[in-house]
C-alpha positions as CSV (number, residue, x, y, z in Angstrom):
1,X,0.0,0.0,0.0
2,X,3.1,2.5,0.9
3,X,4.3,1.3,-2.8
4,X,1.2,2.4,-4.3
5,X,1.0,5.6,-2.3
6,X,4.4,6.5,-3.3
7,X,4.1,5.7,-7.2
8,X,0.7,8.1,-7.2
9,X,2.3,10.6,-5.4
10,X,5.2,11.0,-8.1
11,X,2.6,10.8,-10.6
12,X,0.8,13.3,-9.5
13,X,3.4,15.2,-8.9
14,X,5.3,15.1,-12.2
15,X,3.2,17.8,-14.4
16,X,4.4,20.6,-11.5
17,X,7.8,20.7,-13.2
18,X,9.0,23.6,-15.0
19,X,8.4,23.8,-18.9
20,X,12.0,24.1,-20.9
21,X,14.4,21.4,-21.5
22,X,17.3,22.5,-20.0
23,X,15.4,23.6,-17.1
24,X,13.1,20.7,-17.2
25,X,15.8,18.1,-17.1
26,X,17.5,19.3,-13.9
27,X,13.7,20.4,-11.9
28,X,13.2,16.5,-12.4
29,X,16.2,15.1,-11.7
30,X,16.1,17.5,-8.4
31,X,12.9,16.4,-8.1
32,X,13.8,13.1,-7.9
33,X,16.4,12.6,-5.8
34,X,14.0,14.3,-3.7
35,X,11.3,12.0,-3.8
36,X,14.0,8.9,-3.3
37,X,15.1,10.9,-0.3
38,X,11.6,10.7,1.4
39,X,10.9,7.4,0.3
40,X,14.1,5.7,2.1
41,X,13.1,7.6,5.0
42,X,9.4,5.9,4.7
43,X,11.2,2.4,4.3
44,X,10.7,1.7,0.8
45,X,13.0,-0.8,-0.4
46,X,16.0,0.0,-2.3
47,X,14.9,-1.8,-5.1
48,X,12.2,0.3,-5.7
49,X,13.8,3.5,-5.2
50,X,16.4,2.5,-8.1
51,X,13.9,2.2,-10.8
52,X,12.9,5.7,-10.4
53,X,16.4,6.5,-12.0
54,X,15.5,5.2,-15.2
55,X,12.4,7.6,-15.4
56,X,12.1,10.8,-17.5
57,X,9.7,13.8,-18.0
58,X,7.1,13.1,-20.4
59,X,6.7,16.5,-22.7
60,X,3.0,14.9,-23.8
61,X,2.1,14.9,-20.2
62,X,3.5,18.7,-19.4
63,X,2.0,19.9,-22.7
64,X,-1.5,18.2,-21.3
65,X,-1.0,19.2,-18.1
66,X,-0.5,22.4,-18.6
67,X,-3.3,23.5,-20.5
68,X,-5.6,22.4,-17.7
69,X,-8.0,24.9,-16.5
70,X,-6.3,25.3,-13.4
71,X,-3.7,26.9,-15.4
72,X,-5.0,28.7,-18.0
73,X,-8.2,30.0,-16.5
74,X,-8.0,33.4,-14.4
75,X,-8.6,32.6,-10.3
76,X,-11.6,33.7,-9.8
77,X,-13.1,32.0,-13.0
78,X,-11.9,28.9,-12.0
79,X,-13.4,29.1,-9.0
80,X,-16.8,29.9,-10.2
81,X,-16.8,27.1,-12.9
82,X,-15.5,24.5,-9.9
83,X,-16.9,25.7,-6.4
84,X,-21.0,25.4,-7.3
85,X,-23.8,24.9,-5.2
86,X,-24.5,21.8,-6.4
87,X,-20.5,20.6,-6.1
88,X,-21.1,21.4,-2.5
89,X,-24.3,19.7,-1.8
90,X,-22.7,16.3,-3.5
91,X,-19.0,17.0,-1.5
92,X,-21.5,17.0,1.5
93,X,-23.8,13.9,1.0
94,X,-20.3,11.7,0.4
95,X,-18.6,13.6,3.4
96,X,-21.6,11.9,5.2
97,X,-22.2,8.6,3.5
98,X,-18.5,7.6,3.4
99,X,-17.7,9.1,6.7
100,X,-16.0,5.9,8.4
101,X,-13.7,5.3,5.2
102,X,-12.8,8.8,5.1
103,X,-11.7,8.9,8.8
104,X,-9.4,6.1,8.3
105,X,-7.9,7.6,5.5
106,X,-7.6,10.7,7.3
107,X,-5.9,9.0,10.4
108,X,-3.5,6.7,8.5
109,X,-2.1,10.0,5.6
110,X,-3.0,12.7,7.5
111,X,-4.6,13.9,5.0
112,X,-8.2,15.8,6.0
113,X,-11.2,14.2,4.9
114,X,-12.7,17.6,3.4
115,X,-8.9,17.9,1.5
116,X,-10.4,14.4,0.5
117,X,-13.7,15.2,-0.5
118,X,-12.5,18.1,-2.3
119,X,-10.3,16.4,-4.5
120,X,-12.1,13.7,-5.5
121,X,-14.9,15.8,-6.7
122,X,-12.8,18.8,-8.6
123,X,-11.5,15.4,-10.3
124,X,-14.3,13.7,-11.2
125,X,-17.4,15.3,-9.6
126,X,-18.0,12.6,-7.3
127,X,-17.4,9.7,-9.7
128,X,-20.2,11.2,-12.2
């Protein structure tokens, strides 16, 4: 499960890098030896930490990534299109329904349930 929690969090991770080559090159390989860094610390196995050397930025991924909306879109428009009424009112009913899953969640990452809730429906509007 820490395997799996580590591999999503470097995939999520990965369109954040910087755009040029050059510049692109080092922000991942700095980025990295970061990530390797935290990972030994976490106790995952050498073995797994050395196949993150052979990985390399993806420039289909950072061209996708960053014409999301997130990006592209002013603030404030963003915000308007994402954070509706009717967002809310689902975030709400699955904060509720999935309350016991989310608390274990919460305790295990630390990561708050409404952090949670949040994500999963800015991602994919509550699975709709």
């Amino acid at each position: 499960m820490l395997l799996r929690s580590f591999a999503l969090s470097i995939l999520l991770l990965l369109p954040a890098l910087p755009e040029p080559a050059a510049a692109n090159e080092l922000a991942f390989k700095a980025f990295i030896k970061e990530i390797k860094q935290e990972a030994k610390k976490e106790g995952i196995a050498r073995k797994h930490l050395k196949a993150l050397d052979s990985l390399t930025p993806d420039p289909e991924v950072q061209r996708l990534a960053a014409r999301q909306p997130e990006y592209v879109k002013p603030i404030w428009a963003y915000l308007t299109h994402m954070v509706t009424e009717e967002r809310l009112r689902l975030g709400r009913r699955e904060l509720r329904s999935r309350e016991a899953f989310l608390s274990g969640l919460e305790e295990k990452y630390g990561v708050p349930r409404g952090i949670l809730i949040a994500i999963w429906g800015v991602e994919t509007n509550y699975g709709g």
